[in-house]
Each structure stands twice: as structure tokens, then as C-alpha cells.
SETINU-703439 format. One line per field, with one value per residue (C-alpha): residue number from 0; residue in one letter; x, y, z. Coordinates in steps of 0.001 Angstrom, whole numbers, always signed. Layout:
<pts>
k <- (NUM,...)
r <- (A,...)
c1 <- (X,...)
c2 <- (Y,...)
c3 <- (Z,...)
</pts>
This chain:
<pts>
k <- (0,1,2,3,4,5,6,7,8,9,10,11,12,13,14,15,16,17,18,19,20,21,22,23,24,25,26,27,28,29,30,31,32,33,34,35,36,37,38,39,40,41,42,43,44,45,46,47,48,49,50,51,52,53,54,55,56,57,58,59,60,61,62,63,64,65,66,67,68,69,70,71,72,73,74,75,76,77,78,79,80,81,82,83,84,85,86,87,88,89,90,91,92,93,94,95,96,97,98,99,100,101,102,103,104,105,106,107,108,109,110,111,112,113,114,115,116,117,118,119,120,121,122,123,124,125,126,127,128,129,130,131,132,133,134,135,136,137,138,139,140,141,142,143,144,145,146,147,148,149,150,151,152,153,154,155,156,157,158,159,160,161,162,163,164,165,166,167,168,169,170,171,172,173,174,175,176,177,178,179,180,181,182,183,184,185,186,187,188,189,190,191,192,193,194,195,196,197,198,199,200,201,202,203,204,205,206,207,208,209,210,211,212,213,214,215,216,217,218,219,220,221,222,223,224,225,226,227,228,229,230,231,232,233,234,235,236,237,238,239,240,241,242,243,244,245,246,247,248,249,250,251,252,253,254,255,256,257,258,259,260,261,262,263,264,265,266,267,268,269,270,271,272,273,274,275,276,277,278,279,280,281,282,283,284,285,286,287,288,289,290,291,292,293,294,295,296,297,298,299,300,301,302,303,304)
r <- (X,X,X,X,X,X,X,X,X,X,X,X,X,X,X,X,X,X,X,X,X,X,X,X,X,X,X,X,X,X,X,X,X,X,X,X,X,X,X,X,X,X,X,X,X,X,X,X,X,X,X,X,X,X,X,X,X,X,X,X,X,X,X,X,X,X,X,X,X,X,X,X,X,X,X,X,X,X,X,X,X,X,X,X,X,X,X,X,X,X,X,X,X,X,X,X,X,X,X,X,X,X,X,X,X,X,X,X,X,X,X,X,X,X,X,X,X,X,X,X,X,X,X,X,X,X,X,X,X,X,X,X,X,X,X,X,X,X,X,X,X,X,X,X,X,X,X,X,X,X,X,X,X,X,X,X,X,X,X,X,X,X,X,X,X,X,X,X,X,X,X,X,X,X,X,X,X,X,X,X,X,X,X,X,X,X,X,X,X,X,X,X,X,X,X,X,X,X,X,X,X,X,X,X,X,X,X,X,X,X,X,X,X,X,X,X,X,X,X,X,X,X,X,X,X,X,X,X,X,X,X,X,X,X,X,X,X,X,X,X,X,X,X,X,X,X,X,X,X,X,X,X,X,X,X,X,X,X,X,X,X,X,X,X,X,X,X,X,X,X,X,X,X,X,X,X,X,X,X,X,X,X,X,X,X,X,X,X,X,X,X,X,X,X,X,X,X,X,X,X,X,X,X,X,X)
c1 <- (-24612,-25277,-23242,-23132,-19946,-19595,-17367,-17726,-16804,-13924,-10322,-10955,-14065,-14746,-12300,-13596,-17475,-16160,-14966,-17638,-19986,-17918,-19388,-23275,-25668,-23567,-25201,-23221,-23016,-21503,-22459,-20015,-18552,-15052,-15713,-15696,-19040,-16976,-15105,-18294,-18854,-18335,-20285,-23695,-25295,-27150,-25342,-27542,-26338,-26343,-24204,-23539,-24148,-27475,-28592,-31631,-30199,-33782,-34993,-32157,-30868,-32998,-30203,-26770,-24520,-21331,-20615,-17448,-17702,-14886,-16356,-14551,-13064,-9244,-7736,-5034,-5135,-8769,-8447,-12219,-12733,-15985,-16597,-13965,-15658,-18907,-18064,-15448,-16484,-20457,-21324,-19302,-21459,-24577,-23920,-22657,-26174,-28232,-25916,-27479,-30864,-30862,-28685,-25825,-22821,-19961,-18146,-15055,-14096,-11132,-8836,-4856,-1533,-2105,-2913,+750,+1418,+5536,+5549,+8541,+9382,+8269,+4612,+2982,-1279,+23,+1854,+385,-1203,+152,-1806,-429,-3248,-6934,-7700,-5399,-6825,-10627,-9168,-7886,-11583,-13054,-11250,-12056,-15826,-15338,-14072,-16754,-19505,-18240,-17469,-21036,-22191,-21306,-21133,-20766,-17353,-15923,-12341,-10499,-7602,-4700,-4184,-700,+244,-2604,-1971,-3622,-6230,-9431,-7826,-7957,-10540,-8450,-6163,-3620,-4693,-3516,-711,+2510,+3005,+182,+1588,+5046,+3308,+1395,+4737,+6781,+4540,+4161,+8202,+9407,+11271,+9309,+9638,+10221,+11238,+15171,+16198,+14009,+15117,+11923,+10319,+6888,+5202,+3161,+368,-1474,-5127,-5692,-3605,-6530,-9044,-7541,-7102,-10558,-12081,-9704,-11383,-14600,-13709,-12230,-14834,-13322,-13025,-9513,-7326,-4792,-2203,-2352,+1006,+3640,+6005,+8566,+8854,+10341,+12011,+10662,+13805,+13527,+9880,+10886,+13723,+10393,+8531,+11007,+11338,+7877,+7545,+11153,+12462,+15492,+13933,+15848,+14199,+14235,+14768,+13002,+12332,+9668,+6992,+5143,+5758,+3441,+4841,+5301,+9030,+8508,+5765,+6398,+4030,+4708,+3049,+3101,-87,-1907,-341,-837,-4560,-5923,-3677,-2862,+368,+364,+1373,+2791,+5872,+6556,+8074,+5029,+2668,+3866,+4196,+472,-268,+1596,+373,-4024,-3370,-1719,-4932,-7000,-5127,-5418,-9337)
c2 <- (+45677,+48424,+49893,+52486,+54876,+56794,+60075,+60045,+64038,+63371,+62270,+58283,+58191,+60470,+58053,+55097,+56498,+57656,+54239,+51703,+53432,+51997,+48577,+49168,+51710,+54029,+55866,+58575,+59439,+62880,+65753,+67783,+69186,+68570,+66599,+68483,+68812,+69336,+66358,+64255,+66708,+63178,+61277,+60101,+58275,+59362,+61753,+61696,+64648,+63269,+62756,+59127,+59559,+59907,+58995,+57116,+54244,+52683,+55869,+54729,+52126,+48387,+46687,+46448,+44056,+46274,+48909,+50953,+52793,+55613,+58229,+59605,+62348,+61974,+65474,+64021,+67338,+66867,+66141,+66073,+62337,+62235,+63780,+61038,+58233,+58982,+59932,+57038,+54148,+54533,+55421,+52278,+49932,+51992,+50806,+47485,+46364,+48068,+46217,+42997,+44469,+44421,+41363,+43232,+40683,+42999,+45832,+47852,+50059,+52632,+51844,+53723,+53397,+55663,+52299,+51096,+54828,+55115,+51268,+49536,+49198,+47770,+47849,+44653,+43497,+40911,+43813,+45077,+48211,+51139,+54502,+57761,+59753,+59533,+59049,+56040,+54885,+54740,+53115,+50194,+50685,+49912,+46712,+45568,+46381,+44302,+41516,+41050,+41814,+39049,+36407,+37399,+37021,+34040,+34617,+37956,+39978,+43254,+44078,+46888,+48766,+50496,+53376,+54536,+58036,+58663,+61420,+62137,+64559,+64794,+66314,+70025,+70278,+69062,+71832,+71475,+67994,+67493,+65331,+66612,+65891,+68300,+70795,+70748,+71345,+73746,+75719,+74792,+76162,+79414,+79822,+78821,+76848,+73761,+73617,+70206,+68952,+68606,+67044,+65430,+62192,+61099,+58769,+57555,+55007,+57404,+55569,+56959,+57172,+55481,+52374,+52964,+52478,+49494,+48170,+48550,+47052,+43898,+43571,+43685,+40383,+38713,+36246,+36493,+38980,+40930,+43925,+44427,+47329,+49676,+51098,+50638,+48772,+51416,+54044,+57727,+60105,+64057,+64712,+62173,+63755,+66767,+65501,+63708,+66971,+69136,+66647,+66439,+70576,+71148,+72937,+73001,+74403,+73644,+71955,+74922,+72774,+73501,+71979,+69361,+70908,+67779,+65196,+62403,+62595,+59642,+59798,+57058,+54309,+51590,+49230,+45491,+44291,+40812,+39791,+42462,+40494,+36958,+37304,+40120,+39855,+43374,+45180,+49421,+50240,+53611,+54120,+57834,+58978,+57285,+58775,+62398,+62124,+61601,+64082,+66715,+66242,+66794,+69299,+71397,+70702,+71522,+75103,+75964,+75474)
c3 <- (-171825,-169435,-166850,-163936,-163746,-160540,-159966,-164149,-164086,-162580,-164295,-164079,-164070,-167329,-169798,-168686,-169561,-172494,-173583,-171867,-174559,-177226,-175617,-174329,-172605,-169955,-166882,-165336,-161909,-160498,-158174,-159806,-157036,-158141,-160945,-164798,-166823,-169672,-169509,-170545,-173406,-175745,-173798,-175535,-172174,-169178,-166733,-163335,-161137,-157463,-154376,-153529,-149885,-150705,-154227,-154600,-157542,-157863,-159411,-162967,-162191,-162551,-163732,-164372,-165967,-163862,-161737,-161768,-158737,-159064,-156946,-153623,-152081,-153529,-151918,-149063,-147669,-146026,-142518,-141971,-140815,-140330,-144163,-145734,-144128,-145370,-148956,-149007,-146927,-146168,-149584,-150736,-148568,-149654,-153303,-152958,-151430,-153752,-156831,-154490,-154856,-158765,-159266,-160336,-159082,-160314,-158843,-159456,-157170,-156936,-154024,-153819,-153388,-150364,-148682,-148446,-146855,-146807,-147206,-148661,-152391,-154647,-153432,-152912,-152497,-150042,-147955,-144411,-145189,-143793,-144785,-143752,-143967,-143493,-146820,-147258,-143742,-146160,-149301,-146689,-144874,-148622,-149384,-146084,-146530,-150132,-148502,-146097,-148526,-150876,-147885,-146802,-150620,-152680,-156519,-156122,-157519,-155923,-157765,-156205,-158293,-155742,-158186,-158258,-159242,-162541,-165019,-168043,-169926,-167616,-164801,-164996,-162492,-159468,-159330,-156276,-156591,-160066,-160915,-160294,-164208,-164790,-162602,-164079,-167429,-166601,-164872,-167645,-170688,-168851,-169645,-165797,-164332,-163136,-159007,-156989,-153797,-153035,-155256,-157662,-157176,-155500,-157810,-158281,-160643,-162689,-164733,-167791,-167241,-170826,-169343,-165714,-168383,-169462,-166146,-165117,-168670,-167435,-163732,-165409,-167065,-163983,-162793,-158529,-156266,-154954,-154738,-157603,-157959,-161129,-161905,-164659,-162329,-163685,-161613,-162555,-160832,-160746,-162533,-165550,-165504,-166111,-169051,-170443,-170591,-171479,-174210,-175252,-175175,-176918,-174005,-171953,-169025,-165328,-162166,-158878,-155941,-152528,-148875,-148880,-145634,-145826,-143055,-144464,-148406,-149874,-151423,-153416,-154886,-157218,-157801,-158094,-160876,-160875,-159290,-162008,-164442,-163882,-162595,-164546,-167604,-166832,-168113,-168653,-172017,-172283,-170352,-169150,-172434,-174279,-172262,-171518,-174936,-176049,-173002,-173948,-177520,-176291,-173911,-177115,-179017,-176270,-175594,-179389,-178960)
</pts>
């Protein structure tokens, strides 16, 4: 089989690459602009350096049994709207009709939790989105760009994934944009104190990027078209992230509480994951011990090289 992986530098996009090799011929997509070199340093395919705004696919890419289309600007701080709507939304429909052009008739695409904005709880696909933020406002512009392509296009499949809160090795390059699980680490195995919002008892439904993988590998095999959520359905705390962690690093290191600036933070996600479930046969494996756990565990290895 051979597939196309966009935004494959980045944190998603790198361990699914990684593991669609196991199963056929892999092309790469990044302009490494935020996206990690290094974290395709396994990878055996074809890594095409491009931006997806303007990327001619006809000079790779003939054919394609799937596309996994995980490129986009991901930083909620970027209030350029003109810049987000390109890399986001026109890029999007640039790809889906050139996957028409070659007779490639499936797409996954990366869509957020940043659709349901400060939405009630749990988080449903059936729910009225309600993004906070511009990039929210293009995830719910992408699904509704898949819809019409698909209405428009009989036989052809567009599955988008509503990311929840992804952590996971791969994601060193995104700095401030790292997960806050990554961030605590990182404060934490410098010997501090690890900093949160008063008073950790937000909560979010943190999902390990190996379970992501999974998720996507499970869309691929879904013969119809629709928006699923990818989460745990167990959401944790900041606190009970940091017990995990401390846990994980054998510390007893304790939370520094501070005023939250940020009018548009989400205080909570949880992701119901009953739809996931029943139509993709979806259901995350490592819990947030499990998966701090195996975390913790490769960043360690990777410090000691």
C-alpha cells in the first residue's frame, strides 16, 4: 500500500509515518517550519520538504491508497486570520481535489477539540460547535469543507479526528505549544516545582499519541465518511497529572498555583467516546498513569543519549 503523511515532522504526524511503514511505501510531507527533522530519523520512506499551500503533489504523488493529512498551524496563540485560513482551510481543499485527481478516495484529516470551544461536558460530535479561537473557528471550517466535498463526491471517504489534549514523544519542537504534560516534565526534572493555574483542578482528557496513531490506523479502515472525537473519555485533573508524574519520576515535588491571564482557556475537555467506539471500534489504551508512564520512561532514554 502506499500512503501520503502530511505535517510528518511534527508530533502526530511523525508516529503515525513511523508506523504506516510497518504496512507499505510512506511519503512524507513537511516544510519544517515547526515540525522536527529529527523526529523522522527512523523513518525509511520519502520525506518531500514543501509547504501545503503550495506544493505541487503531481510531481510524487500518482497514487495513493490514503492520505493522512495532519498538517496545520496548531499554535492558539496566532491571531493572524488570514494566515490560519490558508494553512488550515485552503490547503485542505487544495488536497482533497488533487486525492480526486489520482483516485485516491480516502482522507484523514486532523480536526480538535478546540471546535467545541468552552462547550459543555462531556464533549459530543453531535454538539453545536462552539470554537473560541480562530483556530478552532478552521478545524469547524475543515469538517465543513469535508462534508461538502463528500456530498459533492460519492464513494469518496474524508474521516476527521477532534483531537483532544495529545501528549507523547515527538513533541519537543513545539515549545510553548507543548503539552502541558511536557511542560510539567520538563519543570519538574529541572528540580522545581511544576506551575499551574489556581488550582489544578482543571481537567482535560489527555490522549497518548501512540493511542492518535491507533485512532487514525482505525479511520483508515472505516469505509464512510464523519467526524469522531479522540480522547480517553477519562479526563485528569492538572493535579492528578502532576501525582502521575511525580510518580513516574520518584519525586514528591509540589504544584505553585497562579492566576490563569487567559480569557478563552478551556477549563476543561472530556471527550465522549461513544460514537469512536461503536463506529470506528476505537477505545485509547493507556490511561494517564499508563501513559505518563511509558513517556516518562523515552524521554529518560532520550536525555541519556
Amino acid at each position: 500500500m502506499k500512503f501520503l503523511v502530511t505535517g510528518a515532522a511534527g508530533l502526530i504526524g511523525s508516529n503515525l509515518a513511523l508506523e504506516l511503514q510497518k504496512q507499505g511505501n510512506v511519503i512524507a510531507l513537511d516544510d519544517l517550519s515547526t515540525g522536527r527533522k529529527d523526529n523522522l530519523a527512523r523513518f525509511k520512506g520519502t520525506l518531500i520538504k514543501a509547504d501545503i499551500r503550495t506544493v505541487d503533489y503531481s510531481k510524487f504523488l500518482y497514487s495513493c491508497d490514503a492520505i493522512f493529512h495532519q498538517a496545520a498551524i496548531t499554535d492558539t496563540t496566532v491571531m493572524d486570520r488570514n494566515i490560519m485560513l490558508s494553512v488550515n482551510v485552503d490547503a485542505f481543499k487544495r488536497l482533497l481535489i488533487y486525492a480526486k485527481s489520482i483516485g485516491c478516495r480516502k482522507v484523514v484529516y486532523a480536526s480538535s477539540a478546540a471546535t467545541y470551544g468552552k462547550g459543555k461536558v462531556p464533549m459530543k460530535e453531535a454538539d453545536r460547535p462552539s470554537p473560541a479561537n480562530i483556530y478552532g473557528e478552521s478545524k469547524v471550517r475543515m469538517e465543513q469543507v469535508a462534508r461538502v466535498f463528500v456530498k459533492e463526491n460519492p464513494g469518496f471517504s474524508a474521516v476527521g479526528l477532534r483531537y483532544f489534549n495529545v501528549y507523547g514523544p515527538g513533541e519537543l519542537h513545539k515549545k510553548k505549544a507543548a503539552s502541558m504534560i511536557y511542560q510539567l516534565y520538563q519543570q519538574m526534572s529541572a528540580g522545581k516545582n511544576p506551575r499551574v493555574f489556581k488550582w489544578g483542578e482543571q481537567y482535560r482528557d489527555f490522549i497518548y499519541v501512540k493511542d492518535v496513531v491507533t485512532a487514525n490506523l482505525k479511520a483508515m479502515k472505516y469505509k464512510g465518511s464523519g467526524v469522531f472525537n479522540v480522547g480517553t473519555g477519562k479526563p485528569a485533573t492538572f493535579n492528578e497529572v502532576i501525582e502521575a508524574l511525580n510518580k513516574a519520576m520518584k519525586k514528591k515535588l509540589s504544584p505553585e498555583y497562579f492566576d490563569n491571564p487567559y480569557g478563552f482557556y478551556q477549563d476543561r475537555t472530556h471527550a465522549d467516546m461513544a460514537l469512536s467506539l461503536s463506529a470506528l471500534k476505537f477505545t485509547a489504551k493507556y490511561d494517564i498513569c499508563k501513559g505518563i508512564n511509558d513517556y516518562v520512561s523515552i524521554l529518560r532514554k532520550q536525555k541519556r543519549r
